[in-house]
C-alpha positions as CSV (number, residue, x, y, z in Angstrom):
1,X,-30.5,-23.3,-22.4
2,X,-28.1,-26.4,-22.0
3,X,-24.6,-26.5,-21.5
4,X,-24.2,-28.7,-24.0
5,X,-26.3,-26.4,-27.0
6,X,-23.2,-24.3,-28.7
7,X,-26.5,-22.1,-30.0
8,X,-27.7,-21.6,-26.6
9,X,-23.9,-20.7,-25.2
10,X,-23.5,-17.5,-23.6
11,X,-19.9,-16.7,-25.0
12,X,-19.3,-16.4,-28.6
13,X,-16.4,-16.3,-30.0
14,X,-17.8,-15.1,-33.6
15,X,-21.2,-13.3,-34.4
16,X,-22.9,-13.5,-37.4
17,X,-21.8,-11.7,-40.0
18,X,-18.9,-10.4,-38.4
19,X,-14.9,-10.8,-37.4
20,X,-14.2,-13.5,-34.6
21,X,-14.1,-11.6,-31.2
22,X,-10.6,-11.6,-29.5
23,X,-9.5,-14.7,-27.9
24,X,-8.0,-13.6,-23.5
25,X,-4.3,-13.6,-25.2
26,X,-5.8,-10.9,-27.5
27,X,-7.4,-8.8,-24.9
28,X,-4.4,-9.2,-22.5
29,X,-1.8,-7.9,-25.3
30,X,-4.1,-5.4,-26.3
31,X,-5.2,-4.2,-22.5
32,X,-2.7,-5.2,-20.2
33,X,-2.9,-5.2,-16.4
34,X,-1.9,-1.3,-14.8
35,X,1.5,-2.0,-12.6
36,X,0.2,-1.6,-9.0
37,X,0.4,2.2,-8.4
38,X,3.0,2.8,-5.1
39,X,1.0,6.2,-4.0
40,X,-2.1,8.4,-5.2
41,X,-3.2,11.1,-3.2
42,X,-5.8,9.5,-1.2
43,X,-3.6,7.2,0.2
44,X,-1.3,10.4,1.6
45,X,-4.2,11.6,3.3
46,X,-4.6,12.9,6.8
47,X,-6.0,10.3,9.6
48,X,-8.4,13.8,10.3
49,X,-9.3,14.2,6.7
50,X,-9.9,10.7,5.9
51,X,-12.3,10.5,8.6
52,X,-14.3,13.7,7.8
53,X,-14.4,12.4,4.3
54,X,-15.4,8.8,4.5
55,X,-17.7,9.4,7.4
56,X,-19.6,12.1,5.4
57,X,-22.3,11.9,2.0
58,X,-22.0,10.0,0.0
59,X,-20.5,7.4,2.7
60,X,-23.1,7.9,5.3
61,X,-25.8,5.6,6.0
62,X,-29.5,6.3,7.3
63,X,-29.2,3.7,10.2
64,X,-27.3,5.3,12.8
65,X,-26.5,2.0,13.9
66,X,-25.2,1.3,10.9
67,X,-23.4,4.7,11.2
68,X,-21.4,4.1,14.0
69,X,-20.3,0.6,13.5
70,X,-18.8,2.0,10.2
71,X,-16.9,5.2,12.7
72,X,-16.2,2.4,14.7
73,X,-14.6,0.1,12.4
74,X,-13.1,2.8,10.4
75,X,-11.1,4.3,13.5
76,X,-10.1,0.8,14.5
77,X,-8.6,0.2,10.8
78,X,-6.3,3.7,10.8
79,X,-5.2,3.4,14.3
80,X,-3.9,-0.4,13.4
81,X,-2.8,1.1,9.7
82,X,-1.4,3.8,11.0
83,X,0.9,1.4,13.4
84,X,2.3,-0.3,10.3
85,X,5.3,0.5,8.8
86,X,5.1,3.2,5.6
87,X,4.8,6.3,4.9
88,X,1.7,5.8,3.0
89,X,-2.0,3.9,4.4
90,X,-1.3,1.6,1.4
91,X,2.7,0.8,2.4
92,X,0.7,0.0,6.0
93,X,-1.9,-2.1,4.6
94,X,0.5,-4.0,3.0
95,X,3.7,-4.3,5.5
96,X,0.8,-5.4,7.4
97,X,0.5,-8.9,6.0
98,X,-3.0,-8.6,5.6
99,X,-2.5,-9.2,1.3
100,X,-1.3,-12.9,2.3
101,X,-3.1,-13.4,5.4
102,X,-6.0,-16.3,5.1
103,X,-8.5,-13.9,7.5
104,X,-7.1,-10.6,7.5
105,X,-9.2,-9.5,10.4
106,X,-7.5,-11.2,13.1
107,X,-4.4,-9.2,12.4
108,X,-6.3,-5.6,13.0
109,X,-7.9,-7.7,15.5
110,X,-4.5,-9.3,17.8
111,X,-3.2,-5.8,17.3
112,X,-6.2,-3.3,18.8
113,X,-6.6,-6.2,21.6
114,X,-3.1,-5.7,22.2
115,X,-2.7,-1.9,22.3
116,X,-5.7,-1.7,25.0
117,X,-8.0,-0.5,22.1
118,X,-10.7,-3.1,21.7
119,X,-12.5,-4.1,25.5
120,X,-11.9,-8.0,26.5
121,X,-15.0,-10.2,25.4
122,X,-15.9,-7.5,22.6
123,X,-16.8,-9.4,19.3
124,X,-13.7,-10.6,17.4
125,X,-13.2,-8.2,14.4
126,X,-16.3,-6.3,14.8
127,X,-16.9,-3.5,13.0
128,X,-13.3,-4.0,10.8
129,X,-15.6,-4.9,7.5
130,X,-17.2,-1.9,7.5
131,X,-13.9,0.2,7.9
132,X,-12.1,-1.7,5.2
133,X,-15.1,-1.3,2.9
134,X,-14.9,2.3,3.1
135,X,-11.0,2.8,2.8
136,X,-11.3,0.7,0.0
137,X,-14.5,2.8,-1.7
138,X,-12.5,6.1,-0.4
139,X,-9.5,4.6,-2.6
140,X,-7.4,5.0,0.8
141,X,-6.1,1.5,0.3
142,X,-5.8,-0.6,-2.8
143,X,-6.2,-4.1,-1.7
144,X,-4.8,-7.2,-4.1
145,X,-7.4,-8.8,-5.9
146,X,-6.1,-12.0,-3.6
């Protein structure tokens, strides 16, 4: 198919036989965007029960490797979280800066090499991925779509 062959187009706009589908100003008034929640009950969690549940099934990988860079990186995110202002994990993650911040792992990062967390010469921001990833899947945090 060409970009140029309306026939061959992925989008249509009107099938055969049919209405015209909804133009984006028609989806948008019909579904608009959720406000940005301020709390959910994950978010209000324990540091001790988010960490038995995201490091358990169905968050647990085969690779122990694996495993423990996702303990490691998850620990690292709450202790630098938790050192944020808010009364919340998601009023930490974003008094943090980290919404606006072009790499949001050096923040985590300055601030774990500062509090005598991470060892000197250890690989910038290592492990931080794999904790985010899980708050996120865990629906601890609620990062923009920034």
């Amino acid at each position: 198919m060409t970009g140029s062959d309306p026939a061959g187009s992925l989008v249509l706009t009107r099938l055969p036989g049919r209405a015209t589908a909804p133009d984006a100003a028609q989806v948008m008034r019909l579904f608009p965007p959720r406000p940005a929640a301020s709390g959910w009950p994950a978010t209000r969690q324990s540091r001790e029960h988010i960490l038995t549940r995201l490091l358990a099934p169905p968050f647990t990988l085969d690779n122990p490797a694996g495993q423990a860079q996702r303990r490691r990186g998850l620990t690292r995110m709450l202790d630098w979280l938790g050192s944020q202002p808010g009364q919340t994990w998601q009023e930490g993650w974003v008094a943090s800066g980290a919404e606006d911040a072009s790499s949001w792992r050096q923040l985590p990062d300055w601030w774990l090499a500062g509090a005598g967390l991470t060892r000197a010469g250890s690989r910038a921001g290592y492990g931080l991925g794999a904790g985010l990833l899980l708050l996120i899947c865990g629906d601890v945090i609620r990062p923009g779509m920034g």
